[in-house]
MMTF fields as JSON, N, C-alpha, C and O atoms, coordinates in Angstrom:
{
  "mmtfVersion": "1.0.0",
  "mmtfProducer": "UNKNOWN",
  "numBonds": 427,
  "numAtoms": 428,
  "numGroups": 107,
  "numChains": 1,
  "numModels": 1,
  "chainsPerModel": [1],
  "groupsPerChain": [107],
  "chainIdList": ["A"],
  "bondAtomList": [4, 2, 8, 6, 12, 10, 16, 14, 20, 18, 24, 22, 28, 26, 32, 30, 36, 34, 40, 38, 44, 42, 48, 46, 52, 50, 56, 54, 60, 58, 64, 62, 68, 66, 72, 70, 76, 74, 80, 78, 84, 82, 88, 86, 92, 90, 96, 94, 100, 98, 104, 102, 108, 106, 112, 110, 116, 114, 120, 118, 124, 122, 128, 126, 132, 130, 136, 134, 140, 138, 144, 142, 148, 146, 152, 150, 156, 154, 160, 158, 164, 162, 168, 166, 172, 170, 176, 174, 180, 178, 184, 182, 188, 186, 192, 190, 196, 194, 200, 198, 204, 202, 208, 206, 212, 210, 216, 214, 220, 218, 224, 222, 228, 226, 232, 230, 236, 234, 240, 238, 244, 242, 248, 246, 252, 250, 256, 254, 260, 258, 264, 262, 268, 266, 272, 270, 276, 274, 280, 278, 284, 282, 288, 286, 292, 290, 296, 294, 300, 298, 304, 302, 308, 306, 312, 310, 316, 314, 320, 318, 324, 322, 328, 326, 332, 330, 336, 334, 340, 338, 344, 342, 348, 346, 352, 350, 356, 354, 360, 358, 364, 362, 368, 366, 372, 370, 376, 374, 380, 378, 384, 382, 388, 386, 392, 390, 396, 394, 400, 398, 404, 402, 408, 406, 412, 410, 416, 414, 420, 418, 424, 422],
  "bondOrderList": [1, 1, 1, 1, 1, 1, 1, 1, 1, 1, 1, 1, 1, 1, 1, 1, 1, 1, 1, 1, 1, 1, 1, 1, 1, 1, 1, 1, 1, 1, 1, 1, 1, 1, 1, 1, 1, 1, 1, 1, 1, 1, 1, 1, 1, 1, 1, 1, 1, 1, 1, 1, 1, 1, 1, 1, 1, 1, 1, 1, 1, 1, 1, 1, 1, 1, 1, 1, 1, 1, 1, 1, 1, 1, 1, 1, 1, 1, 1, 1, 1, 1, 1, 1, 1, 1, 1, 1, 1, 1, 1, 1, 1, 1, 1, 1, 1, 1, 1, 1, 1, 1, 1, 1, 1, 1],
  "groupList": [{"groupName": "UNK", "atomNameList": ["N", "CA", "C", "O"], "elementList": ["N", "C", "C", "O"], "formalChargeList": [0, 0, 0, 0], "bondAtomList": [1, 0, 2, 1, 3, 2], "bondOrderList": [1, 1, 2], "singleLetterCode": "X", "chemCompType": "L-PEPTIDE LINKING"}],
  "groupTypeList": [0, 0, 0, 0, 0, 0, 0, 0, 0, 0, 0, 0, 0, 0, 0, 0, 0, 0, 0, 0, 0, 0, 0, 0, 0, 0, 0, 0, 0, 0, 0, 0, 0, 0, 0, 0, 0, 0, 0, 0, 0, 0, 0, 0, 0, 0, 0, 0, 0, 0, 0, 0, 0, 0, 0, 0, 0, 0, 0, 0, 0, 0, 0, 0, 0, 0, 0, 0, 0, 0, 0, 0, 0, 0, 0, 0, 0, 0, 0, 0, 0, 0, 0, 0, 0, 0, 0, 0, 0, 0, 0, 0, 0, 0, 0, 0, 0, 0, 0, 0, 0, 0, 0, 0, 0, 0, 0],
  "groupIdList": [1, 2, 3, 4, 5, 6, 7, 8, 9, 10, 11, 12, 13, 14, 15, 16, 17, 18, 19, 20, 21, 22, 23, 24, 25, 26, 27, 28, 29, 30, 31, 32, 33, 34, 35, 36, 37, 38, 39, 40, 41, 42, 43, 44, 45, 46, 47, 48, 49, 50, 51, 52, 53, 54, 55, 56, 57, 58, 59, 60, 61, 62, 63, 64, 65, 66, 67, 68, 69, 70, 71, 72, 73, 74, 75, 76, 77, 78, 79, 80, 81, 82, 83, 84, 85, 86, 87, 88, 89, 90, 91, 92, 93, 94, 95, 96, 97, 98, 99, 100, 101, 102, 103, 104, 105, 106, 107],
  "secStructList": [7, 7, 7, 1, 7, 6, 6, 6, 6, 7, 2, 2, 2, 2, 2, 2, 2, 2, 2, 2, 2, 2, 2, 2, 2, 2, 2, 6, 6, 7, 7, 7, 7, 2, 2, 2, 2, 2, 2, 2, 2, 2, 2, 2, 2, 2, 2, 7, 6, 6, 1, 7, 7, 7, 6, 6, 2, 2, 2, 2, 2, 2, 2, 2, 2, 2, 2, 2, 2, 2, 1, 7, 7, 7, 1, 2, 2, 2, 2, 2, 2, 2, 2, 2, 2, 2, 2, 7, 1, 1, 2, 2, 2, 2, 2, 2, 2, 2, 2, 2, 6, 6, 7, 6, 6, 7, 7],
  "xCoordList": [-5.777, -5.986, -5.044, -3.814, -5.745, -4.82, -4.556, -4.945, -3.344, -3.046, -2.092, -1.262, -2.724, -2.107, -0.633, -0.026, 0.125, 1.302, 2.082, 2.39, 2.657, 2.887, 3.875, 4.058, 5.106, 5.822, 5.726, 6.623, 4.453, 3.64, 4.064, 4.287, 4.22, 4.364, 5.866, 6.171, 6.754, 8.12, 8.368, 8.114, 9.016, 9.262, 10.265, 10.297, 11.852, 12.802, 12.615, 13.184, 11.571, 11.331, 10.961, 11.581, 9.52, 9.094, 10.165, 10.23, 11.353, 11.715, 13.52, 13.671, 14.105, 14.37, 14.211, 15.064, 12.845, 12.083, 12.341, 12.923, 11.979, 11.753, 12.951, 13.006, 14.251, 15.224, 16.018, 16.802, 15.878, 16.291, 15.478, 16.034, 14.261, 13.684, 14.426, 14.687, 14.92, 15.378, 16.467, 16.614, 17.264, 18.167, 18.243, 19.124, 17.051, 17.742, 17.172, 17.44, 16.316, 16.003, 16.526, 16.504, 17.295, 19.124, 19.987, 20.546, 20.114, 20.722, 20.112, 20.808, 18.827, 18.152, 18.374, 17.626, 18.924, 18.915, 18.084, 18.458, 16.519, 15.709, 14.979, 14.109, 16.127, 15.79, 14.86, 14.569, 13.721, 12.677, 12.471, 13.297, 11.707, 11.587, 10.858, 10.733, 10.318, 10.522, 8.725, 8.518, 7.554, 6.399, 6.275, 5.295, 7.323, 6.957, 7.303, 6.611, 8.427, 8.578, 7.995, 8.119, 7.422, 6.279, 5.056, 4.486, 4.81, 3.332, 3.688, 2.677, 5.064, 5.186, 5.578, 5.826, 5.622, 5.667, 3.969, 3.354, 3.668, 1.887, 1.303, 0.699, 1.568, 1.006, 1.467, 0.817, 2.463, 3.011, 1.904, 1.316, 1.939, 1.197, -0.151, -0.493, -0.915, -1.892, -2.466, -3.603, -0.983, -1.753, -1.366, -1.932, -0.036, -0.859, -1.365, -0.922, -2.301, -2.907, -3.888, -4.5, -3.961, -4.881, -3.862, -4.109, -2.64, -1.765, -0.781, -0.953, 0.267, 1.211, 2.39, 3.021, 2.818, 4.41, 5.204, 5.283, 6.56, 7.78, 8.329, 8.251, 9.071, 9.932, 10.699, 11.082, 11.231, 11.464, 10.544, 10.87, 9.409, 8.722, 8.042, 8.035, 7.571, 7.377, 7.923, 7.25, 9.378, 10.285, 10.595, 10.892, 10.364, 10.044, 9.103, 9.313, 8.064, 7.134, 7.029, 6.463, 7.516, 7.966, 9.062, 9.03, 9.764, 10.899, 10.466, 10.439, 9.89, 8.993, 8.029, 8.121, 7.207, 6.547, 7.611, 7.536, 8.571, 9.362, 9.684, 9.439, 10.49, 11.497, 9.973, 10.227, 8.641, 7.999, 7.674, 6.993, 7.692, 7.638, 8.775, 8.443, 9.958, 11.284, 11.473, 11.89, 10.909, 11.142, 10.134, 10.091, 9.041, 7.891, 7.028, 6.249, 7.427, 6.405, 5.089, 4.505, 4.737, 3.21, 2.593, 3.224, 1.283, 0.198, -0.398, -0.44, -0.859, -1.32, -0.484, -0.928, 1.152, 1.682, 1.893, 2.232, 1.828, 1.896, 0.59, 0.618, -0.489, -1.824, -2.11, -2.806, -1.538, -1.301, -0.682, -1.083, 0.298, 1.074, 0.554, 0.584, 0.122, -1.106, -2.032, -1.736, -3.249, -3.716, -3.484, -4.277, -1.997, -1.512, -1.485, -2.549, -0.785, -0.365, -1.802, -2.123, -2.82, -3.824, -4.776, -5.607, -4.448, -5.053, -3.846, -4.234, -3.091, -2.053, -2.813, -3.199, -2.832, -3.386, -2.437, -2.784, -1.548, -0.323, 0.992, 1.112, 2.043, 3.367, 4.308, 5.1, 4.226, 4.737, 4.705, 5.632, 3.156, 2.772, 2.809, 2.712, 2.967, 3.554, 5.121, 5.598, 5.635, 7.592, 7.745, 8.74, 6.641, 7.004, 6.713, 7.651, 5.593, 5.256, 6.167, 6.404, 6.856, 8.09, 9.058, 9.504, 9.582, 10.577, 10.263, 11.147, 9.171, 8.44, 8.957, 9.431, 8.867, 8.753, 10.241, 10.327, 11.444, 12.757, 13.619, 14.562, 12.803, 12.785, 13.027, 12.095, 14.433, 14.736, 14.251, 14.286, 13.696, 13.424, 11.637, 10.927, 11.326, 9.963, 9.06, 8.867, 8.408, 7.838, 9.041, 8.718],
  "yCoordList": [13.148, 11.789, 11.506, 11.523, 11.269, 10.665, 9.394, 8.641, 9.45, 7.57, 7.582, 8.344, 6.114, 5.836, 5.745, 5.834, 5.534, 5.64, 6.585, 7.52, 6.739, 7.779, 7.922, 9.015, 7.802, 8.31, 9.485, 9.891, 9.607, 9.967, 11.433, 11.568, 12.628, 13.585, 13.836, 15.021, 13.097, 13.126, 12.766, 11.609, 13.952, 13.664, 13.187, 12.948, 12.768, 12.475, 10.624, 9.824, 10.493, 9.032, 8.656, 7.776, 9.425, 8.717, 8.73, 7.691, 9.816, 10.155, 8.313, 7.309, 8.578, 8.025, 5.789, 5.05, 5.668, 4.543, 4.347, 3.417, 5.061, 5.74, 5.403, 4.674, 6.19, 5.614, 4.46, 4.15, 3.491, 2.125, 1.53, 0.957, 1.738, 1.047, 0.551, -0.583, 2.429, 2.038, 1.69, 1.344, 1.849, 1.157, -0.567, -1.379, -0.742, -2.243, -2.855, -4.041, -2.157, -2.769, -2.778, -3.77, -1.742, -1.831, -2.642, -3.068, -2.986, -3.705, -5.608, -6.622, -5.485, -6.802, -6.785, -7.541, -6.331, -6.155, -5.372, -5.018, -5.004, -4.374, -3.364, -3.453, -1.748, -0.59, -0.119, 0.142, 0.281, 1.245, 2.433, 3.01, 3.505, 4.603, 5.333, 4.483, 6.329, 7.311, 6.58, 6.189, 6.494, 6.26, 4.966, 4.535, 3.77, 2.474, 2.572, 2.02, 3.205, 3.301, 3.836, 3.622, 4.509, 5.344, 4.703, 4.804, 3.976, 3.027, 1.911, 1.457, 1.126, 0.041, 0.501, -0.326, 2.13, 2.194, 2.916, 2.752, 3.691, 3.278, 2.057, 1.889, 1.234, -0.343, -0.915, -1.775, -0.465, -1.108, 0.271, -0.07, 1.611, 2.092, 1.714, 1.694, 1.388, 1.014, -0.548, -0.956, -1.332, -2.561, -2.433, -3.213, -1.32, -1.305, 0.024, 0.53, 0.146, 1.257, 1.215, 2.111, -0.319, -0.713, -0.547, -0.789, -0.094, -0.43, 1.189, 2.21, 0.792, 1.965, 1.628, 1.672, 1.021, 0.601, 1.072, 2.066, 0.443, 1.483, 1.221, 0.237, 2.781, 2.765, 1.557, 1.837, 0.171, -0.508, -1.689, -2.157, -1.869, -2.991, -2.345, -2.982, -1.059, -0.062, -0.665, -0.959, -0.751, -0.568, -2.406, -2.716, -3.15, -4.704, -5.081, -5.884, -4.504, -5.171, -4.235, -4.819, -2.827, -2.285, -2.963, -3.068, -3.339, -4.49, -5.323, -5.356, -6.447, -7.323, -7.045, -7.874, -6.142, -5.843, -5.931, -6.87, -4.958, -5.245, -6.239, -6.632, -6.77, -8.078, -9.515, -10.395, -9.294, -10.061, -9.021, -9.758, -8.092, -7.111, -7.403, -7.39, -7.647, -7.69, -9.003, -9.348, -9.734, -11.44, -11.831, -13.043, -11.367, -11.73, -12.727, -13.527, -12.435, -13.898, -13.625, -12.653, -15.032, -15.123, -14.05, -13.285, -13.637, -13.251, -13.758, -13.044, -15.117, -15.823, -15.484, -15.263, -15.51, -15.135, -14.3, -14.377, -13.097, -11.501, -11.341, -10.862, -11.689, -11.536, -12.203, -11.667, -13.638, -14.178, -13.281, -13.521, -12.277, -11.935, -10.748, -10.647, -9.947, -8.888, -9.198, -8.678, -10.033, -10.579, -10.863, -10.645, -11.533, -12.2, -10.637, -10.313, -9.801, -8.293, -7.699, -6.965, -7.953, -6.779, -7.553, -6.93, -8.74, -9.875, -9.55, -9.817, -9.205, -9.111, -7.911, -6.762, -8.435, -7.175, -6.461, -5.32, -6.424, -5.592, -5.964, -7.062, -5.176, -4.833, -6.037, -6.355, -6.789, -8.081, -8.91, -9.051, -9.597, -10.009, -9.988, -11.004, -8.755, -8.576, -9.0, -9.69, -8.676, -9.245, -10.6, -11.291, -10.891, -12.805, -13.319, -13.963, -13.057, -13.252, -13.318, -14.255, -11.711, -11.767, -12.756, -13.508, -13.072, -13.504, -15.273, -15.899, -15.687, -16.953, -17.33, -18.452, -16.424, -16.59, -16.478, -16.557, -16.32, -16.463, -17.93, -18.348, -18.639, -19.623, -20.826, -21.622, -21.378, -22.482, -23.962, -25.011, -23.629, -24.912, -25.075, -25.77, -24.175, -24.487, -25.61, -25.525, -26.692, -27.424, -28.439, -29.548],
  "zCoordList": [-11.29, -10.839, -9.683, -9.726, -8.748, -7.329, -7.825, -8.718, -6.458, -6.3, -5.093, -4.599, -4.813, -3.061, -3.057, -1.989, -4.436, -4.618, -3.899, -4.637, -2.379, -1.591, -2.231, -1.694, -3.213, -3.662, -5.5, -6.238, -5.547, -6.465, -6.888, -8.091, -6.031, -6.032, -6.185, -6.046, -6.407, -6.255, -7.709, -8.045, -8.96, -9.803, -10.231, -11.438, -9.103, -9.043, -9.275, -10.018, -8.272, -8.408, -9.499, -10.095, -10.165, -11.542, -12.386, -13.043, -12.702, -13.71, -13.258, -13.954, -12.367, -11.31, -12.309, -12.798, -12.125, -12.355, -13.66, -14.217, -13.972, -15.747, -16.46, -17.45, -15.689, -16.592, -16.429, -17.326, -14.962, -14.886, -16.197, -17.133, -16.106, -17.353, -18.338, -18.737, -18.875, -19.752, -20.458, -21.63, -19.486, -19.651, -19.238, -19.52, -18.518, -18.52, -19.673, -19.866, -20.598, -21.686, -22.42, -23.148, -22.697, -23.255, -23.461, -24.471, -21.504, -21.669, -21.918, -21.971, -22.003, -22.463, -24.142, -24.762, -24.589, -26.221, -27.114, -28.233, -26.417, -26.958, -26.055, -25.188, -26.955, -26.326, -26.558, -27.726, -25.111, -25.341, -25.625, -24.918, -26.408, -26.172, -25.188, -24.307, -24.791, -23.952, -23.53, -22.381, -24.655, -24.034, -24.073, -23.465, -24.878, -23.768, -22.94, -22.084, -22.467, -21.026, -19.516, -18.31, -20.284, -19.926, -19.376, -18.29, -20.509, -20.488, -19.627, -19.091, -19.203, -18.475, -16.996, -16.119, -16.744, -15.701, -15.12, -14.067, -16.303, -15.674, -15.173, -14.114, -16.08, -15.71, -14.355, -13.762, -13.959, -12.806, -11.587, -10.561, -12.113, -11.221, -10.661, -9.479, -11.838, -11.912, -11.618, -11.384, -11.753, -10.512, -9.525, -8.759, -8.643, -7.665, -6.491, -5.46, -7.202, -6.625, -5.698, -5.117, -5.636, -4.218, -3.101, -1.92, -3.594, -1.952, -2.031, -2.698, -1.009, -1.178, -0.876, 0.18, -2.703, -2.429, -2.509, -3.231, -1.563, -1.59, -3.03, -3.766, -3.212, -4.391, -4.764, -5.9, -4.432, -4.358, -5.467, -6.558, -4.696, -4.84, -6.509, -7.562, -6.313, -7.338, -8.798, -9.785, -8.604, -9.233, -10.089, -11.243, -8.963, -9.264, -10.201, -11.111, -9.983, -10.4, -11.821, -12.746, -12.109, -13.433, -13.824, -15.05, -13.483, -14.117, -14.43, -15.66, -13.817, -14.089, -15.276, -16.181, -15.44, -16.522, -17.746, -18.538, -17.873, -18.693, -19.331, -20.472, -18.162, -18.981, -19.695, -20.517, -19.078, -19.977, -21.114, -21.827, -21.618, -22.883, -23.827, -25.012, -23.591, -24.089, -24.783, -25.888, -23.492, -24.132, -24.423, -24.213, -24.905, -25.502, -24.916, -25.434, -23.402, -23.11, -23.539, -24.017, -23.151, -23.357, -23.067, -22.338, -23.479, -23.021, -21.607, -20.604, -21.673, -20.404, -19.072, -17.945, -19.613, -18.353, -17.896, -16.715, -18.496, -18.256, -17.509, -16.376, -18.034, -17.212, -16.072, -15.209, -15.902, -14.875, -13.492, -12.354, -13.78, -13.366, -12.613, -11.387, -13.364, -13.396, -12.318, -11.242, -12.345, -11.694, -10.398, -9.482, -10.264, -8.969, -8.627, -8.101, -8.737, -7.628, -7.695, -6.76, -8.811, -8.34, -6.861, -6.2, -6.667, -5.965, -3.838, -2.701, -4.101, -3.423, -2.013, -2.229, -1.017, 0.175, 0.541, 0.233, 0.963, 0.531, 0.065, -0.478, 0.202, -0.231, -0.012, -0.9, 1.287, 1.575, 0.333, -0.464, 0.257, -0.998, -2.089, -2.777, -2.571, -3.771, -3.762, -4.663, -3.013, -2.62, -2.557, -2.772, -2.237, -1.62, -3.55, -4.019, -4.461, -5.532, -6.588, -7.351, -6.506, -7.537, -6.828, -7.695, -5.564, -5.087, -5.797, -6.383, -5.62, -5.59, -7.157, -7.335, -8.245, -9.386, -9.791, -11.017, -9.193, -9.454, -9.283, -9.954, -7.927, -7.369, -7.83, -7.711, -8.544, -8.894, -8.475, -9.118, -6.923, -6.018, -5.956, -5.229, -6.981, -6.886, -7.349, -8.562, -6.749, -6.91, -7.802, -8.228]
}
């Protein structure tokens, strides 16, 4: 299975991704094992595979997956969330989204 993920072929990165995971779930109080971690960094591959993000943004939006896994948010808002990046035309967009959603001054 391909993917536009140009950092894809680089097992330093997945593995790299893989273990910020898991440790920041660690350090969120509730440590993952090896295939949730696994599975929340598919999910982040897989929304976005309409584009080709840097290791960076990659890495955001698998964090992001996370920390709503950890703290149990909602459902609605995890999918909300989902949605917004698979909706996103590129990499900018996805950055401005997570940035938007940290945003104390919003509305």
């Amino acid at each position: 299975m391909s993917s536009p993920i140009s950092h894809a072929e680089d097992p330093d990165f997945h593995s790299s991704i893989q273990e910020n995971l898991k440790q920041l779930s660690a350090q969120l109080g509730s440590p993952l094992d090896e295939s949730s971690v696994m599975e929340i960094y598919q999910d982040a591959c897989d929304l976005l595979s309409h584009l080709s993000p840097s290791p960076l943004t990659l890495a955001r939006v698998a964090g992001t997956l996370l920390v709503y896994q950890v703290n149990d948010t909602e459902l609605e808002e995890s999918k909300w969330f989902s949605n917004q990046v698979k909706q996103c035309l590129d990499e900018e967009e996805v950055e401005e989204l997570i940035e938007s959603m940290s945003r104390t001054d919003a509305l």
